[in-house]
C-alpha positions in Angstrom: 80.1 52.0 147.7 77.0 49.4 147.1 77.3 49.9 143.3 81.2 49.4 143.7 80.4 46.3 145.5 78.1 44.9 143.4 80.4 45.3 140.3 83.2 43.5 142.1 80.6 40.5 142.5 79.4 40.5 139.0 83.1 40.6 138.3 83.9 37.8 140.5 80.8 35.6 138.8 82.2 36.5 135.5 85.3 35.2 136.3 84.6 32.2 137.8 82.1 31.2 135.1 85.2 31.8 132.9 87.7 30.0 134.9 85.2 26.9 134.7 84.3 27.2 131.0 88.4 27.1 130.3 88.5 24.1 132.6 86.4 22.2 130.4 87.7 23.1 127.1 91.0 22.2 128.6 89.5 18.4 129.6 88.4 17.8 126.3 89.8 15.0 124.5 91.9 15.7 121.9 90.2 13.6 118.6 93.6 12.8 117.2 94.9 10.8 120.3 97.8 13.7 120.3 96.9 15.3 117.3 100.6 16.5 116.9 102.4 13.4 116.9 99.9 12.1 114.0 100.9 15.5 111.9 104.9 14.9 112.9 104.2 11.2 111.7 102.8 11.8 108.4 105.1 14.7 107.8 107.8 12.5 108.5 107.0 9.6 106.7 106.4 11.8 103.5 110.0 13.5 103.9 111.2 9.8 103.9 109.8 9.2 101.1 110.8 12.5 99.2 114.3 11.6 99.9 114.1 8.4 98.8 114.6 6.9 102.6 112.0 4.1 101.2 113.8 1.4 104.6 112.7 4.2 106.7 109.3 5.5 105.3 108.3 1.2 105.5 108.8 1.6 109.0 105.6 3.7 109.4 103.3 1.0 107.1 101.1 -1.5 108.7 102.7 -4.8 108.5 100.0 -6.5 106.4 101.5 -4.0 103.4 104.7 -3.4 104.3 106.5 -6.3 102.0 104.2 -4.6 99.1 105.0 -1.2 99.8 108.9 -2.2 100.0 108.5 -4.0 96.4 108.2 -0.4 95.2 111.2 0.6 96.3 113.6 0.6 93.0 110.8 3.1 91.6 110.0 5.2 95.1 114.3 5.5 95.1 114.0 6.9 91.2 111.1 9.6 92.6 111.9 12.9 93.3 109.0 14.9 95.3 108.9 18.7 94.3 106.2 19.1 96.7 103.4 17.9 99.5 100.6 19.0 100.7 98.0 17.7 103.1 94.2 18.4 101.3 92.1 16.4 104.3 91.9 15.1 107.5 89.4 13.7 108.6 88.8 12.4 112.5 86.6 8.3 112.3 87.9 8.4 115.8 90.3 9.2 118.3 92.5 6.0 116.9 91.8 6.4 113.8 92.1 9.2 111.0 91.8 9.6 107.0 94.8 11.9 105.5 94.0 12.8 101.6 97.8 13.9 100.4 98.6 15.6 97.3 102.4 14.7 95.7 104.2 16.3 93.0 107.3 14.7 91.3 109.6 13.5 88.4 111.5 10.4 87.9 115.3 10.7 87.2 114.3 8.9 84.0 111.3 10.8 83.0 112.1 14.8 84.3 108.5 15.7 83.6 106.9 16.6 86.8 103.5 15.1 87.7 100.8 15.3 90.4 99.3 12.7 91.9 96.3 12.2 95.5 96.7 9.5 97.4 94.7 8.4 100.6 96.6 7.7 103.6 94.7 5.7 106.7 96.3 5.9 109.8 95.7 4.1 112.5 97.2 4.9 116.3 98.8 1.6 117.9 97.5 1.6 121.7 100.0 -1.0 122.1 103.3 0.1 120.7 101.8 4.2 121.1 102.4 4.7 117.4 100.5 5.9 114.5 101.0 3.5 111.3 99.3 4.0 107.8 97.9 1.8 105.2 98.0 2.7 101.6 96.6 2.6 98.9 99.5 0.6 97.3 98.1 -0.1 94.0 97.1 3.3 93.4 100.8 4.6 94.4 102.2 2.0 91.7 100.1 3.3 89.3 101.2 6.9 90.0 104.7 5.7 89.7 104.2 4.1 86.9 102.7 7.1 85.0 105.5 8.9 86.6 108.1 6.7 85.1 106.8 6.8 81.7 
């Protein structure tokens, strides 16, 4: 009956040291400041952009770029995105993360599909509760540009 006992008690340790250790990988703070609604956010902003929704992909640019990034519009429109794919994220800090994308497409006036990397910074808005990104605009125009051609 001892031995019996004494399992039950190791059992009940084990379980509360359990219990405990779960309670603190549940407090932990999750890098990404919701690391979901970043992922939705990018995803979505790139779907805008494969469907030529160029209005609605601005929305999601910082506004310091925004007029630039909307200047590429005619050409953005034109683009047709085969394919994305995310190659890196990478955590500065819980506001803040580093997306490396990878696009494939083909112009309407150039069928000829190419591939391209482009660095997206996002940045999460405390204020509005939002994740916007800043661009590496010139680098996109040149990609379009090569695209076009």
């Amino acid at each position: 009956m001892s031995s019996l006992i004494k399992r039950g008690s190791q059992l009940g340790v084990a379980c509360l040291l359990l219990g405990l250790l779960g309670g603190c990988a549940i407090d932990l703070k999750d890098p990404y400041n919701d690391r979901s609604r970043l992922r939705e956010t990018q995803r979505e902003f790139t779907q805008y952009m494969r469907w030529g929704l160029i209005d609605k992909a601005a929305m999601f640019v910082v506004d310091e770029q925004r007029a630039e990034f909307e200047t590429l519009a005619p050409s953005l429109t034109e683009l047709r995105l085969t394919d994305h794919e995310t190659l890196a994220v990478e955590a500065v800090d819980e506001n803040h993360a580093i997306v490396m994308v990878r696009l494939s497409g083909y112009t309407m006036s150039s069928p000829v599909e190419r591939t391209f990397e482009i660095q997206q910074d996002w940045s999460f808005d405390e204020e509005t509760r939002v994740w916007m990104v800043s661009l590496q605009v010139d680098l996109l125009r040149k990609a379009l540009g090569i695209a076009a051609r």
